[in-house]
N, C-alpha and C positions, 0 to 999 in steps of 0.2 A: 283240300287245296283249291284256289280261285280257281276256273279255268285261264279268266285270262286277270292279268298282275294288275294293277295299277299304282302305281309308283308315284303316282302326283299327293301333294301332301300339302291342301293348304294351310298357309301360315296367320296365323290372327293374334293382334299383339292388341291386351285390355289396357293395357298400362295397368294403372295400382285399380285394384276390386276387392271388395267385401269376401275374404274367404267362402263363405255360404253361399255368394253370387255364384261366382266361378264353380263352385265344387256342383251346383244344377245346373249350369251350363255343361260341363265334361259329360254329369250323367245326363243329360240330355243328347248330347252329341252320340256317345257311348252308345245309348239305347238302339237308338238309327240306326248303328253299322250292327248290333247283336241282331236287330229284328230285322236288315234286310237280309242277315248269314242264316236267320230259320224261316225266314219264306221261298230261299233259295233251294234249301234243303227238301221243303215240302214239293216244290217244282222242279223235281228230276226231270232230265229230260229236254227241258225246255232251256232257252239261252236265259242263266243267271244275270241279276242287275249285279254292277257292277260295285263295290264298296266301298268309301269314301274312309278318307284320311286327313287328321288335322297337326300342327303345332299348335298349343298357344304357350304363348311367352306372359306372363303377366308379373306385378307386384300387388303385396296383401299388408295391409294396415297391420299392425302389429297381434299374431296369433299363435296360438299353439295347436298342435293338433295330434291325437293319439290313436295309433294303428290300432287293430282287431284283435293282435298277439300283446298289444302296448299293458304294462303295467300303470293304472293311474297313479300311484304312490312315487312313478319318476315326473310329474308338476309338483313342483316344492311349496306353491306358494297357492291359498284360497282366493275365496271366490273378492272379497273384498281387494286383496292384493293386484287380482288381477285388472280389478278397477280403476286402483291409482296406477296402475303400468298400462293404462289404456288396453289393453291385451283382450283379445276375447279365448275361447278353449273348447273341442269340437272333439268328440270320438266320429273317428272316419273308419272307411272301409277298406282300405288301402292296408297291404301288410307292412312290419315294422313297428314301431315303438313308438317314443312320441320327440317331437321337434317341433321349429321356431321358424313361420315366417314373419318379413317386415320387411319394411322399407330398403332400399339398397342391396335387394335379393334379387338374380334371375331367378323364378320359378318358370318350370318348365312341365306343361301338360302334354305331352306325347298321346292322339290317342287313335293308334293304328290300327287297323286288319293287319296280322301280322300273316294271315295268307299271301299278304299282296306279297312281303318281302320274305320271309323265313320263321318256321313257325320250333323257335326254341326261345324260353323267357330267359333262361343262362345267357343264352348270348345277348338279348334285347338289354340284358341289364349291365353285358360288360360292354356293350355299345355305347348306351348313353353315359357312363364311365368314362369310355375311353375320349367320346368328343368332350367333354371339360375336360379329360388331362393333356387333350393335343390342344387345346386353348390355352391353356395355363403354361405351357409351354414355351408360345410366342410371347406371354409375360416375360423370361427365363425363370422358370419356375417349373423343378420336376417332381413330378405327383405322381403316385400312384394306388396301386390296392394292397391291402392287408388281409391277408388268407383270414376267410370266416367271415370278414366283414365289408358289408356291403359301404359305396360311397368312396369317395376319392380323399384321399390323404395325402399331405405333406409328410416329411421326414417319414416315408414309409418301408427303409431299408436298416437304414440303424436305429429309426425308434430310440432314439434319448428323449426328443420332444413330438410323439406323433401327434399330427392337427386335422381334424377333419376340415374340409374348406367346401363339400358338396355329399347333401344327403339324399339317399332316393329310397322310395317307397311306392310301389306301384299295387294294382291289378288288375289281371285279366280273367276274362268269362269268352269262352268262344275264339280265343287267341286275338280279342280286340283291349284293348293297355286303355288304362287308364290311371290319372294323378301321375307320378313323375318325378322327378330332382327339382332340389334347391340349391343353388349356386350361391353362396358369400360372395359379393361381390365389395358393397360398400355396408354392408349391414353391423345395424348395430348389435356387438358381440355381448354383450351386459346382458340382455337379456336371454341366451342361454344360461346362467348362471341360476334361472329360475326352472331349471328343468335340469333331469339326466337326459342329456344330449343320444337319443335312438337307444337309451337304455345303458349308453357305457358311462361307467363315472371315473376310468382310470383316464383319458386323454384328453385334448383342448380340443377346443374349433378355432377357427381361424375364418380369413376372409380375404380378399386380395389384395384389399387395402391394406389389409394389417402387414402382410407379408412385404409391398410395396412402398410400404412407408408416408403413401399417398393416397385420396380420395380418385379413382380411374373413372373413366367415361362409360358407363353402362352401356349403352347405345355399341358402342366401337366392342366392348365386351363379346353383346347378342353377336354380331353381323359374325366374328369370329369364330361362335356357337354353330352360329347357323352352319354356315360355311364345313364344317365339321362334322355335323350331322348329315348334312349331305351326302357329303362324301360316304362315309359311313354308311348307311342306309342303302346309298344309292336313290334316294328321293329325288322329285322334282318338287320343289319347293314355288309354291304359287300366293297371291295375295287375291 
């Protein structure tokens, strides 16, 4: 545990970035906070440096990307395919299965000392959960979780039509997080249909637009994200 907390969390928003970009940026950031948590360790004793914390918010040109647990046999579609759908396809590090970013997505990079705030990934993961369903909320739109499975749902009490509308896949090394959730916000749904959507192939995805009936303001989205994670966390969210 830190000695002393730090709860500042700054915020950095890429807009749309080359999946590949972003994913050495995280580990890059990543790296910092693990290697200032083993120089600390090596320095008993002495006043520990202190650990930095980030969000980032960003959007990713149209990709796929497949966890460490992920079977490649849920990408339905080759390599030529993935050409004429503009699409690129990345085995990542992150656990989970495989999914779909692009365009009209909050993606969301969380990448904490979870010393600073509480060091359980159960909770870290029904946290970032719970801020998309207390956002989705102020849409009036009630979402929640489906025992066993990670990621925020629609109709997830009577299940005639369950819909995933927010996917996460994370990890951690030294209780510092890294990668994060994807939020459907205005994304285009078509291209899940070229994937087993995190491995399940019995239920839908969805997105808020869909649910809405209308194309929503991303921006007004975040700010509601944000505002939620906050709370939650207990962060201080900085730029």
């Amino acid at each position: 545990m830190n000695s002393v907390l730090n709860k500042k969390v700054k915020l950095i928003d890429l807009g749309t970035i080359d999946y590949k970009e972003a994913w050495d940026y995280q580990t890059e950031l990543f790296d910092q906070i693990v290697n200032v948590k083993i120089e600390n360790r090596k320095a008993e004793g002495n006043d520990p440096e202190i650990t930095d914390n980030y969000l980032i918010f960003c959007e990713h040109p149209h990709v796929y990307t497949l966890g460490k647990s992920g079977h490649p046999e849920n990408l339905l579609i080759n390599d030529e395919q993935l050409k004429e759908k503009e699409a690129t396809f990345y085995k990542i590090n992150r656990g989970g299965d495989i999914t779909y970013h692009g365009p009209g997505q909050i993606v969301g990079y969380p990448i904490l000392d979870l010393d600073n705030f509480f060091t359980d990934i159960h909770k870290y993961l029904r946290y970032l959960e719970e801020a998309i369903i207390r956002t989705l909320k102020e849409y009036g739109i009630e979402a929640g979780r489906i025992e066993g499975l990670t990621g925020v749902w629609i109709d997830y009490i009577e299940r005639k039509n369950p819909r995933k509308i927010c996917a996460l896949g994370v990890k951690s090394s030294r209780w510092v997080t890294m990668h994060g959730f994807a939020f459907n916000v205005n994304a285009d749904l078509n291209y899940f249909k070229n994937i087993v959507p995190c491995g399940i192939d019995d239920k839908a995805v969805t997105s808020l637009e869909q649910e809405l009936g209308a194309p929503q303001d991303i921006n007004e989205v975040k700010t509601k994200l944000k505002k939620h994670l906050t709370a939650l966390f207990e962060m201080e969210l900085y730029v």
